[in-house]
N, C-alpha and C positions, 0 to 999 in steps of 0.2 A: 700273784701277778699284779693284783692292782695295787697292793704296797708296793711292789718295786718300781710301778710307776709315781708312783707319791714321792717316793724318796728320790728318783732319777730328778722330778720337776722341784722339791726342795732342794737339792745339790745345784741345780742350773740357775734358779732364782738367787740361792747365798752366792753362786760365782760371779753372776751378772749385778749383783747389787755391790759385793766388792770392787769390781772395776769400773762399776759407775762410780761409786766412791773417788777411788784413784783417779778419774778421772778428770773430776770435781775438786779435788786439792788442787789436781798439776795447774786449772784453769785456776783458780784462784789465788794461787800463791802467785802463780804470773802477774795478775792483774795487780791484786794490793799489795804483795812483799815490794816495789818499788815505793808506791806511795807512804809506806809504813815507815820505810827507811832516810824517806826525805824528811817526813815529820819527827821522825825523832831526832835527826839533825839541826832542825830548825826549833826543840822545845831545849836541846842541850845551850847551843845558841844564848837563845833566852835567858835561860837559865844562870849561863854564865856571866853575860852583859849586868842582869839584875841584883847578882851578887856583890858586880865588880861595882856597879853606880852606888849601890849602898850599903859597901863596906859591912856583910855580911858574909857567914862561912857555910860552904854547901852544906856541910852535916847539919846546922842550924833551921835551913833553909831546906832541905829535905827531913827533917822529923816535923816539922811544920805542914809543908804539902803532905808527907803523912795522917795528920792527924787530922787534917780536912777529908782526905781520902775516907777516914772511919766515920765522920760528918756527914760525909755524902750518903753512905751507905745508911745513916739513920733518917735519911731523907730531907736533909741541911742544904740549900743550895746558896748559891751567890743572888740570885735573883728570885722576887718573894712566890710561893708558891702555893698552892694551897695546901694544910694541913695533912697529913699522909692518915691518919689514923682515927680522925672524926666517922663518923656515921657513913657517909657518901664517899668518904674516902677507904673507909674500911671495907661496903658493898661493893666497891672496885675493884679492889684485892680478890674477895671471896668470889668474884665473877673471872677473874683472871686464874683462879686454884682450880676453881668447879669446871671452868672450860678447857684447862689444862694449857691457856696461852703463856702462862707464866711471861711476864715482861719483866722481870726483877728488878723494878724502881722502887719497889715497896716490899719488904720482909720482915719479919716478925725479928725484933731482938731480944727478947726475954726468952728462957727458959721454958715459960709454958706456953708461948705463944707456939712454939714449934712443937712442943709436945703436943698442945691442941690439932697444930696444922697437919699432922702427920693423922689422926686421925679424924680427924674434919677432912681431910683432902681422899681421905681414901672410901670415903665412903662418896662424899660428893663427886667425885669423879667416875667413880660406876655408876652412879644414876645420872651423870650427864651421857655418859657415852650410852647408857640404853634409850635416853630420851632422844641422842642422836640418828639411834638405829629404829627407832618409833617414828621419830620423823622422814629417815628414806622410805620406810616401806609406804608410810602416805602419798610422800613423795611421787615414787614409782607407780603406785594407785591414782593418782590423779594424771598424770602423762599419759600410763597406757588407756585412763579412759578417753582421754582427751585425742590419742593419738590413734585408737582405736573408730572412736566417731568420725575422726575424720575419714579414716578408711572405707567406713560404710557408707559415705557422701560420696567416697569416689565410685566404691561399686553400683552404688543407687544411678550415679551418671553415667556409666557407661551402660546402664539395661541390664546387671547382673542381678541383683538385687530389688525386689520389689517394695515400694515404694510406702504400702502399707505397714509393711513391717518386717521385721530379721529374720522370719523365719516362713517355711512354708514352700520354698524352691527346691527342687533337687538337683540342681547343678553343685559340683564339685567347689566349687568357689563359695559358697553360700556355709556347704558342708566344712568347708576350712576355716570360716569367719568364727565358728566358735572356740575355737582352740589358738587364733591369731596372736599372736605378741607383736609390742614394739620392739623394734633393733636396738641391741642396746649402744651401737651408734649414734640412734639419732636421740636416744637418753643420754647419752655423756656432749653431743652436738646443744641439747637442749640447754643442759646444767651449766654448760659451757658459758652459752650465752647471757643465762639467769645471773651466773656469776660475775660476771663481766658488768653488766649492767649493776649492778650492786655496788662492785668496786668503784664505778664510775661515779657514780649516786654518790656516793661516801665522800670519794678524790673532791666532788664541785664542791661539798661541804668544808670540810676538815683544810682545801687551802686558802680559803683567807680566814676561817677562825680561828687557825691554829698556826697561820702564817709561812706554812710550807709550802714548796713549790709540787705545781701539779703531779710531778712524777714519783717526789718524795711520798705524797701522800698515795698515789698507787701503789707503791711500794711498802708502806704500813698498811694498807689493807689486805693486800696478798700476806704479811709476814704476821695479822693478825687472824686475819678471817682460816688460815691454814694454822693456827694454834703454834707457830715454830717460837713468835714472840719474843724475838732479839734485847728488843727493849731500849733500843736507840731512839727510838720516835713510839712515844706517846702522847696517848689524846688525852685531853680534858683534864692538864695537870696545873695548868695556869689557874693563878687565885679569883681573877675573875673577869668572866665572858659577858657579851653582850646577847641578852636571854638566855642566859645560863641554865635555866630551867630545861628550855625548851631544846638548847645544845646535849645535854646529857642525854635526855632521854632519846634522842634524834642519833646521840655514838652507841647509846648504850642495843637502839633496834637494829641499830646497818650490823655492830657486829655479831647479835646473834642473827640473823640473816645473812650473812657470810659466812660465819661459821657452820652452819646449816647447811648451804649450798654446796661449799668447797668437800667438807667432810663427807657429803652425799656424792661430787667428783669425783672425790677419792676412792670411793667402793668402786663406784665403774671404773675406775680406771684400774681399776687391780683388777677386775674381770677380764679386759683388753688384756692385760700383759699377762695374765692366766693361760688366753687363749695363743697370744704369741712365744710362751713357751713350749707350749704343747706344739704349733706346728716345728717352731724349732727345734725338738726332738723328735716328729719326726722328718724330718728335713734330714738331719744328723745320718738316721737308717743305721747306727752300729749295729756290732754283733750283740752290745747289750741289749740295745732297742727290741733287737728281733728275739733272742731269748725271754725276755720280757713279757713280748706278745705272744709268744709260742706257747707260755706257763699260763697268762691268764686267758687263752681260748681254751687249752685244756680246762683249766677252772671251773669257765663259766661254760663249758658242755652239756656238761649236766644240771645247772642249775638251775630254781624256780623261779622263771623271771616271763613276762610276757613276750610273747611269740616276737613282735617286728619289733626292732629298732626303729627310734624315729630319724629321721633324716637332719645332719648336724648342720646341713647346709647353710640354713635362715639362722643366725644365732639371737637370740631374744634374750631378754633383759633376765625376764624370770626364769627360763632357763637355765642360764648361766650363774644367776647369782644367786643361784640356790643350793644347787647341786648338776652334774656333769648329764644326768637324766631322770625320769619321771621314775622309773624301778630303781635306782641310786638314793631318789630322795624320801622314797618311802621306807625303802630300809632302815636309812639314819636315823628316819623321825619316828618308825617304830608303826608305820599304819601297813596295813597288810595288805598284798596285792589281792584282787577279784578271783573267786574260784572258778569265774570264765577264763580268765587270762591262764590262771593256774591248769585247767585241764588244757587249752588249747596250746599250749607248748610244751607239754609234759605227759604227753599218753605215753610214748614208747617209753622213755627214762623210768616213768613209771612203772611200769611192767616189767621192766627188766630188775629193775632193785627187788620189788616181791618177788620176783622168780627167784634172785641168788637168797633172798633172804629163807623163803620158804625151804629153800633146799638145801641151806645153813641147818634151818631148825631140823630138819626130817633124817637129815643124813642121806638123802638120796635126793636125785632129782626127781620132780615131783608127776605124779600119773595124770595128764589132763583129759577130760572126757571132751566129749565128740564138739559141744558149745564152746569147752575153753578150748577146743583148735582153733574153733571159728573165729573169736576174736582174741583170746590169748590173753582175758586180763581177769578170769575167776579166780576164785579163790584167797587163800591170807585170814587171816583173824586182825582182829581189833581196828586201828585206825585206818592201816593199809589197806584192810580190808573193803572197809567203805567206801572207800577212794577208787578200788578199784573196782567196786560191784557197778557205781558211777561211771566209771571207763568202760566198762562193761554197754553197760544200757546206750552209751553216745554211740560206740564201735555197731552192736545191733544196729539201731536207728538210722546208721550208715549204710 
């Protein structure tokens, strides 16, 4: 049952990502297939007039632009640059492979440079992406604590909470404060902001040293700090800056701090859309839906899991980005539920399995005496048995 839900919310996710796609070309091709079309008109244009002022033949005059094109590509421009391949130009590169921004103004053109990068890049980039996932969990660690104390500020004002310390009340609010989460709302509301402010931080920098206009360089922040890395607008490739020093390292901090933010967005925001698929199946109500759920109640009927559900109502960061519930995420990770939880949701199920089992083994159903009427859970050998001598003794003591 709960594969069929997996694979219902993988099918819903590949259809809603395809027609967001589709979506995404129709807007685009709109906006720049006209501007594309003009510019190629106007480089024909050119092209023509220049051949025709001096007495030149387009195949001459295009294996020429050709071979500037191959130029380019070795990092050759018309206007002087700085060196692609030095020391600082090379830890530029390996910052752009490791973070996986790829801007493609600079690529390896030897043989073993790409033999190298292939595995140079595959290693570096797993240990970037764990260093990335090291850094939300801090992340997350630092917000919920921060968002948590504020919490206890407000209980402490309204008189829930006493003032001396966290604990020691027995109101129900007090009892709830230790199990508290932030909403991962006001986590992705937070991230939101952290990011923005970065971008901006970056934008005042990057437009008058790099000479772009403010929104250009909002737009290279976004297109690096989210690793897409078009490669249109690049920082710090001019030969040289005024505190040059002090500029690098100042591109090199904003963008792993954007990088860092944006990619830490990214997870909450896949938990948002997680959760807006899930009600948009059920929203949907099909016949699969309901077959679905019909196969995993039966499933988990019998199953060893602790007595209450929690209530999905308040959805919290750690919650969700962990796993769907608290008996979901121990499973996965392999820690074992409490033999309190475990007896208290499982007397009967339990009694009932020794009973068919024993009376599997015996060939008859089995003679209970006058105590196993009383609470019906004696008897059995080996593990079962213990388990239920246990059941036993709670059922008495009841």
């Amino acid at each position: 049952g709960r594969l069929n839900a997996d694979n219902a919310r993988f099918l819903l996710l590949a259809v809603l990502i395809v027609l967001y796609m589709l979506c995404g070309a129709a807007v685009f091709s709109a906006i720049e297939l006209p501007t594309e079309r003009e510019a190629k008109e106007r480089w024909e244009e050119r092209l023509e007039n220049f051949t025709r002022r001096h007495n030149l033949s387009r195949t001459e005059l295009r294996h020429f632009l050709r071979e500037y094109e191959e130029a380019s590509v070795a990092g050759i421009r018309v206007d002087d640059i700085r060196p692609r391949w030095d020391f600082t130009g090379a830890f530029y590169f390996v910052g752009t492979v490791v973070s996986t921004i790829g801007f493609g103004m600079t690529t390896p053109a030897t043989v073993g440079g790409k033999i190298f990068l292939i595995f140079y890049g595959l290693i570096g980039c797993a240990g970037t992406i764990l260093f990335f996932n090291l850094f939300l969990e801090r992340l997350i660690t630092v917000i919920a604590y921060v968002m948590k104390s504020c919490h206890e500020r407000q209980l402490r004002s309204k008189g829930v909470l006493p003032h001396n310390g966290r604990r020691g009340s027995g109101t129900s609010e007090v009892d709830s404060l230790a199990g508290w989460k932030p909403s991962v709302y006001y986590v992705m509301l937070i991230l939101c902001v952290a990011s923005l402010i970065i971008s901006c931080c970056a934008s005042a920098m990057y437009t008058p040293v790099e000479g772009w206009s403010y929104f250009d360089s909002l737009y290279f922040c976004f297109v690096a700090f989210s690793t897409i890395g078009f490669g249109d607008l690049v920082s710090s490739q001019n030969i040289k800056y005024e505190s040059q020093g002090l500029y690098r390292f100042g591109n090199f901090v904003f963008i792993l701090m954007g990088v860092c933010c944006i990619y830490s967005l990214f997870n909450v925001i896949s938990i948002i859309i997680k959760q807006s698929i899930n009600w948009i199946l059920k929203k949907l109500d099909c016949r699969c839906c309901h077959r679905c759920q019909r196969k995993l109640f039966r499933s988990r009927r019998n199953v060893v899991m602790p007595g209450n559900v929690r209530s999905r109502r308040n959805i919290s960061i750690e919650t969700d980005f962990v796993n769907e519930s608290d008996t979901d995420g121990r499973r996965l990770s392999g820690e074992m539920i409490s033999m309190k939880d475990f007896l208290a949701s499982n007397k009967v199920s339990l009694a009932i399995m020794q009973k068919q089992l024993s009376e599997t083994a015996n060939g008859y159903p089995r003679q209970m005496s006058s105590n196993s009427k009383q609470n019906g859970f004696s008897g059995g050998v080996g593990a079962l048995a213990i388990m239920n001598n246990r059941l036993a003794e709670t059922s008495v003591d009841r």
